[in-house]
N, C-alpha and C positions, 0 to 999 in steps of 0.2 A: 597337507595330504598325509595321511596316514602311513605308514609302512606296510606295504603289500608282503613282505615277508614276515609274519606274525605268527606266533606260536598260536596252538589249536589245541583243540581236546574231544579226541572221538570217543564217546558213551556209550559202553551197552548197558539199553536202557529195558525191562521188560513194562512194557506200556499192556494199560488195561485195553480187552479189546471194545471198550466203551467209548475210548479215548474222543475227545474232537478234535480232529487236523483245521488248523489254518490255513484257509486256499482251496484251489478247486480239486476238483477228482483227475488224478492221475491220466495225464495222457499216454495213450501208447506209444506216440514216436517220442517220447524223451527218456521211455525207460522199458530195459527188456522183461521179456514177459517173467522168464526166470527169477530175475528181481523182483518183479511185483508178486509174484508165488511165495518168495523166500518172506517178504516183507509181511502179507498177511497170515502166511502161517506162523512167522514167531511171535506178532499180533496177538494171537489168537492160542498162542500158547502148543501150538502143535508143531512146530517146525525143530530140529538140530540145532536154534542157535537164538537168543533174542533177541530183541527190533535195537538196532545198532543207532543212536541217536549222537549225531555231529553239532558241537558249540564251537565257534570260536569267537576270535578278538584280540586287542593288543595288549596283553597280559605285562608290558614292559613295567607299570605301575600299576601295581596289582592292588585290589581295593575292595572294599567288602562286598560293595555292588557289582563287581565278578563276580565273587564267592556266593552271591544269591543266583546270579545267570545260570553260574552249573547247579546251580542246584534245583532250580526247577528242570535243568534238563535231565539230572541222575542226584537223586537225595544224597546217597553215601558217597561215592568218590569219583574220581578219575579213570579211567578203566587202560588209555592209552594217551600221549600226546603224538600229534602228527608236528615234525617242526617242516619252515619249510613251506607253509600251507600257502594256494592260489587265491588273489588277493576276489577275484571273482569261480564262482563254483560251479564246474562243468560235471555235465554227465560219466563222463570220462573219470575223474576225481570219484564220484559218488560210486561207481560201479568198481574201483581200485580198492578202495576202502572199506566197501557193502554199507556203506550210507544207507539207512533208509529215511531217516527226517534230520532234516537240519535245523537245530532251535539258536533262537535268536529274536531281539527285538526287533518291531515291522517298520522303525525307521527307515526310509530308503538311505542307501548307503551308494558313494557314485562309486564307479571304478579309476584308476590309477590317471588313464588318461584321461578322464573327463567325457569321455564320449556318453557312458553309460547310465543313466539314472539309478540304478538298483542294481547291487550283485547280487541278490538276493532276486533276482526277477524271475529267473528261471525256476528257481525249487521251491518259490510261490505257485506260480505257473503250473506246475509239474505235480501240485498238492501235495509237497514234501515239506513245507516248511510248521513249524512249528511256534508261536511267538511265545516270548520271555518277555517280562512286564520289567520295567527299567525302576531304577530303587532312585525313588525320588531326594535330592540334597548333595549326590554322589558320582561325582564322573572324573576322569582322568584330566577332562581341561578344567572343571573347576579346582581341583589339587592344585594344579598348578597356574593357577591364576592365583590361588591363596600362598604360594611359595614366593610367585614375583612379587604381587602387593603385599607381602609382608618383608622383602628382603632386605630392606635398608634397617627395619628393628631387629630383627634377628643379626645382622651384622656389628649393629650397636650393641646390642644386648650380651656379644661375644666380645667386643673389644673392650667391656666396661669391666667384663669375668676376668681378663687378660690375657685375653687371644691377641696374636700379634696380627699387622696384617696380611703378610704373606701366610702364615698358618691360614686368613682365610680367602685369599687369592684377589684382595684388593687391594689396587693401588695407591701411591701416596697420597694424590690430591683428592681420593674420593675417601680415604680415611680422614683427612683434613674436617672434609666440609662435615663429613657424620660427627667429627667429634666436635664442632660447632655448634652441628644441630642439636647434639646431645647437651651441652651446656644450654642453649635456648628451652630445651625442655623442661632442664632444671628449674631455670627460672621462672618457666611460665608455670610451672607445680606450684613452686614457693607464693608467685603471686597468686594464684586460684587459691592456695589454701588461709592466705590471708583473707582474700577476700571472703570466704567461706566462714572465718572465725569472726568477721565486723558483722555480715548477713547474718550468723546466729545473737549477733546480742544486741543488733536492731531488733532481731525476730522478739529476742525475750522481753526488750527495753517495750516495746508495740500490745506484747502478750500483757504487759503490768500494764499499763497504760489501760487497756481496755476493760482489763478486772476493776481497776480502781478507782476510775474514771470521775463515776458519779459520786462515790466518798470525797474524793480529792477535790473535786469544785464544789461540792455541799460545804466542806469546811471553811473553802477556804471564802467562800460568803458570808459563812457565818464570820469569820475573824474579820473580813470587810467589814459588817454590819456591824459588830461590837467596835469597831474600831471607827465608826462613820459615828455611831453613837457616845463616843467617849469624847470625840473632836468637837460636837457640838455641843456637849454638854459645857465643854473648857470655855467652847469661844460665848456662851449666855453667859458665863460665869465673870469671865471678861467685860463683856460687853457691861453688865449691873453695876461692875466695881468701878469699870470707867464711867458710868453715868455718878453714882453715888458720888466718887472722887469729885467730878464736876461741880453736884448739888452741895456740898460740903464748902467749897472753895469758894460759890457763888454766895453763899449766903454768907462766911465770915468777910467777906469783900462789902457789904450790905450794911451789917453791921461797924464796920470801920468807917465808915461814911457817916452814919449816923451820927455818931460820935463827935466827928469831925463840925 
């Protein structure tokens, strides 16, 4: 739950008398006549004073998506701060101050105790309220939701600089396991980059492979073929001498017999 005690920022705003209000037409029991006089004569350009436009919010963590809220509620600047401010906004307040619109996003917003759906119900209601369009990427809980889920690298990241622990207000046992986790990370670097360096010289070893494919087995069929050719040339060449050899031996065996 938000803090009801939030810094604010009342604007004098000179609005065109063209302008469009958000919400209905100004009741008379929520606002006195006098104010609704004051409000459309500085409107209008005719009145002692310009149309006084109320922003607030919890400025605690101030962010650029602030800096666009006031700005569509007054271009150039800040005109006052109210600190201090009611965490729901009574007639009372607006008439203290000479509110005439209160600008702000149309999120409903609950009150402190939870009873209330919308602080913003009444100067809807009342045809005072005026909406601010909200900066998409940017809000006070997402900051900090990116400070907790980042807090254990940003602690490492400090203790690796040589920040001690107490300079960053943790304890022994949880600088322990950070500085664990930090050697694990090392390692799993070391291994991811090896593997990185085998993955690129599959990649290249795959890249050659596929360029040279068809050269590479053309050849080496051809070297097969010459070499399937060479082999049977040997073994005729064989085969004639060992017949020859045979006919040689038979016939002086023939002849010796003769003889005989």
């Amino acid at each position: 739950m938000a803090d009801p005690k939030r810094k604010t920022a009342a604007e004098d705003h000179e609005v065109s008398a063209k302008a469009e209000l958000v919400g209905h037409k100004v009741d008379a029991e929520f606002e006195p006549e006098a104010n609704k006089k004051d409000a459309k004569q500085a409107e209008a350009g005719e009145g002692d004073r310009p149309v006084r436009v109320y922003a607030d919010g919890i400025y605690d963590l101030f962010h650029f998506g602030h800096a666009r809220s006031l700005e569509q509620a007054k271009k150039a600047w800040v005109d006052e701060v109210i600190p201090d401010a009611p965490w729901v906004i009574t007639q009372e307040f607006l008439d203290k101050h000479k509110i005439d619109y209160v600008a702000h996003d149309s999120l409903p917003y609950a009150d402190a105790s939870g009873a209330g759906k919308d602080v913003y119900e009444f100067v809807k209601a009342a045809g005072k309220f005026k909406e601010t369009k909200r900066t998409e990427g940017i809000s006070t809980s997402d900051l900090l939701m990116r400070i907790v889920k980042d807090y254990n690298q940003y602690v490492m990241r400090n203790l690796a600089r040589g920040y001690t622990r107490k300079e960053l207000g943790v304890s022994y046992m949880k600088e322990k396991r950070l500085r664990v986790n930090m050697e694990f990370e090392k390692l799993y670097d070391k291994v991811k980059e090896k593997q990185e360096k085998v993955g690129k010289k599959l990649s290249v070893l795959h890249d050659e492979w596929v360029e040279n494919a068809d050269r590479w087995v053309v050849g080496f069929l051809e070297k097969f073929e010459e070499g399937c050719h060479q082999m049977g040339t040997v073994i005729k060449e064989r085969i004639q001498e060992s017949l020859l050899k045979g006919q040689k031996e038979f016939s002086l065996l023939y002849y010796d017999e003769e003889e005989d």
